[in-house]
N, C-alpha and C positions, 0 to 999 in steps of 0.2 A: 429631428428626423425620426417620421413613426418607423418602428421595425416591425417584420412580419411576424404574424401572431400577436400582438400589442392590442389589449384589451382595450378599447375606447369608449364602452358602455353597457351597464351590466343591471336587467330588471329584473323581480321577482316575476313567476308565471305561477301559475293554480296550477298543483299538482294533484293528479290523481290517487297518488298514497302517500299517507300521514307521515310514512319513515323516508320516504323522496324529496330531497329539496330542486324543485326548477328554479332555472332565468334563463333569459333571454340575454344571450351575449352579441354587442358587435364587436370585429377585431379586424384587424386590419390585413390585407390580403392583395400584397402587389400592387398597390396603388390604388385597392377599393375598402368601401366600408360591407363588409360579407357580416350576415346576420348566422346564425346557428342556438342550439336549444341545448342547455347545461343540464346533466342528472346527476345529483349526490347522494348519498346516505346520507342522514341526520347526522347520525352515529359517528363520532371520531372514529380514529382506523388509520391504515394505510394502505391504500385500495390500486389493485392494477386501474389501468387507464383501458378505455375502450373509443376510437372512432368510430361511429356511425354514419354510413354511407348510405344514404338513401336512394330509392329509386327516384325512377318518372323525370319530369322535367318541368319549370315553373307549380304551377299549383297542384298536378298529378303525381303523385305521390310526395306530398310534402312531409316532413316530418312529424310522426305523432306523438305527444306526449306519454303517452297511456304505452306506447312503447319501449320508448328510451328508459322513461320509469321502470318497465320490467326488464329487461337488461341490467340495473343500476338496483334493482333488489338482488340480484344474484351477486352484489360483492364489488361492486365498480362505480368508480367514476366516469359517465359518460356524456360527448360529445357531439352534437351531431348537427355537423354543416348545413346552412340551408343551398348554398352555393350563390357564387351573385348573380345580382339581378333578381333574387328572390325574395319574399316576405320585405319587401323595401330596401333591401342591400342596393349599393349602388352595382353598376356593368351590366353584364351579359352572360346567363347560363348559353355554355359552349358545347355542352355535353360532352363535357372529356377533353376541350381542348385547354385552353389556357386557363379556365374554370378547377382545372386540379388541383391547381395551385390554392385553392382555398382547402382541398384537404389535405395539401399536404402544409401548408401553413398551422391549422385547427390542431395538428398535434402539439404546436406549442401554448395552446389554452391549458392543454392538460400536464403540461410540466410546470405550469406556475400554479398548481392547484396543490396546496398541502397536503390534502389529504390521497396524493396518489403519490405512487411509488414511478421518479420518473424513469425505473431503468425496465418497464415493463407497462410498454404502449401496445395493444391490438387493435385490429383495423377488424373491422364487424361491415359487410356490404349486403346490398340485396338488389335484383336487377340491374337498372344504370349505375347502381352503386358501385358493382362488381370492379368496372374498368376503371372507375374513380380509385378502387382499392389498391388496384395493379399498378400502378400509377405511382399513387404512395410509397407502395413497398419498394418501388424500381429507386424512385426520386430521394428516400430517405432511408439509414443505415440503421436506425433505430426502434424499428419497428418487432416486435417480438412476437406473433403472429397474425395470421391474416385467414380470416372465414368470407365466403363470398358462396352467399342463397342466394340460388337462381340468375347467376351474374353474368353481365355480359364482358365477354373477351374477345369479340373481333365483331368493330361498329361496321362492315363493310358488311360481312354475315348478317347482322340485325337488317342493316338497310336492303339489304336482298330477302329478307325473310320477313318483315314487317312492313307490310304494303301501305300499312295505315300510319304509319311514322314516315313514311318518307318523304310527303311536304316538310313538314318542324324539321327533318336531317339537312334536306337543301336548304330553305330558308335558313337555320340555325350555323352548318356547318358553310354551307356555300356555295353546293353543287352537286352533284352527284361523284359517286365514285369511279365513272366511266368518265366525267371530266374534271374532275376533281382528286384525283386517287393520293394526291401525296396528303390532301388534307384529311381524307380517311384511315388511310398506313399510318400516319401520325399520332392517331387518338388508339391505334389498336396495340396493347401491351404486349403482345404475343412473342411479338419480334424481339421484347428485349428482358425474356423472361429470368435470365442467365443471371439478372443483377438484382433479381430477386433473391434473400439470403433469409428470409421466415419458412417455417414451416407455413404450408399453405391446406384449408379444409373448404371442398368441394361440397355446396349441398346441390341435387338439384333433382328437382322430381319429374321423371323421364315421361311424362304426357303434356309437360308445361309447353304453350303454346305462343307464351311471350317473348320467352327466351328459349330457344329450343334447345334440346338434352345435348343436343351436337356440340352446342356454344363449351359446355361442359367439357367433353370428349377431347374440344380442341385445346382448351384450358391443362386437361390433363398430359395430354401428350406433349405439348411444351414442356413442361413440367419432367417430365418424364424424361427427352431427351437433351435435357440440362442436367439431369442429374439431381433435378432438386428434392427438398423433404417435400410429399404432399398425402392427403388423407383425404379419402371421397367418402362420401352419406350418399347413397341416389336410392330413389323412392322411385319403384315402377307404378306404383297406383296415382301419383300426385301429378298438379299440375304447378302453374302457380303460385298458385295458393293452397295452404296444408289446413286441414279444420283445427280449428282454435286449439284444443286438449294435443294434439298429434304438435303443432306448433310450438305449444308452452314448452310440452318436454323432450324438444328438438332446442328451443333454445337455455334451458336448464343444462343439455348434455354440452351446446358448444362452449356454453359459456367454463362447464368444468372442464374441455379440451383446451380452452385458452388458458387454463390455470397451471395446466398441468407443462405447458410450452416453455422451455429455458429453462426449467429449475436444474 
């Protein structure tokens, strides 16, 4: 009997930096085979663990090597689902629905990994990542913090604010949320922010146009009136996307916010 997270095939990939070791892992995930992209240090160690939650959906925004590698030079071992039905995984990308389960499965990649410390797992998201991240945090008790750039936190908001997503939302999810609504409340974390127990760090650049700043705001104020620990970044000049140099040492600062979480 496979168990979830159970490694069933593991290849070398071309990394971008010399001190980064990639592969390409499959593992098993609720009854599919889910594909995902490994980042090591060369270097022996004992390294926190990081999830990577990517955005987009099928081939939009897949994950990049050249990323997870810079992530995984700041001190980490890192993870990053491709979700199924992607890069050849078997199923169906759900956006958030049952599809979660492959990130929250993907944290047990990184406790069979020697070189990480398993009592300090982070969840790292960005865009659709976001809700994927919420998700995790909600569904598993071990999670030691949570970042989420530019993230989304209530797919009902997305689909009323991205007009150009909302064929792939019906098609994907199954309806709309005027006749579909419990399939929408479903995939939206918001509702069940209470069983969130990480400190949580907000980025999101107040002109982005993908995820609007709102998505943010609503993020926050759950948060808020749970009681919970949370830490906001917002950039009035950004959008989506931050320039490269502004990016690198935004993700330098989170990655030392995540270090600094639970000690």
């Amino acid at each position: 009997m496979l168990r979830n997270g159970e490694i069933l095939h593991r290849k070398d990939y071309p990394s971008p930096n010399p001190h980064i070791r990639l592969e390409e892992i499959t593992y098993w995930s609720d009854g599919f085979k889910v594909k995902g992209m490994l980042a090591e240090p060369v270097s022996g160690g004992n390294y926190d663990g990081i999830i990577y939650l990517r955005g987009g959906i099928q081939h939009v925004g897949m994950v990049r090597p050249s990323r997870i590698a810079q992530f995984a030079s700041q001190g980490f071992v890192v993870f990053a689902p491709y979700y199924r039905g992607n890069r050849g995984g078997e199923g169906r990308d759900e956006f958030a629905g049952a599809d979660r389960q492959d990130a929250v499965n993907a944290v047990e990649i990184l406790k069979q990994n020697p070189k990480v410390n398993k009592e300090r797992i982070h969840l790292y998201a960005f865009s659709r990542g976001g809700i994927m991240a919420l998700w995790t945090a909600i569904l598993r008790e071990d999670i030691t913090s949570v970042v989420t750039w530019a993230g989304v936190s209530d797919v009902i908001f997305t689909y009323n604010e991205r007009k150009d997503m909302r064929r792939m939302m019906k098609r994907v999810i199954g309806g709309t949320p005027n006749n579909m609504p419990d399939a929408y409340r479903e995939r939206t974390a918001l509702f069940r922010v209470d069983e969130i127990n990480a400190p949580v760090l907000i980025i999101h650049g107040m002109k982005d146009e993908n995820v609007s700043f709102e998505q943010a705001i609503l993020l926050e104020n759950a948060l808020r009136q749970k009681d919970k620990q949370y830490e906001t970044w917002y950039f009035p000049e950004y959008n989506h996307y931050f320039p490269p140099a502004h990016n690198a040492q935004i993700v330098r600062d989170l990655c030392d916010w995540m270090k600094q979480q639970g000690e």
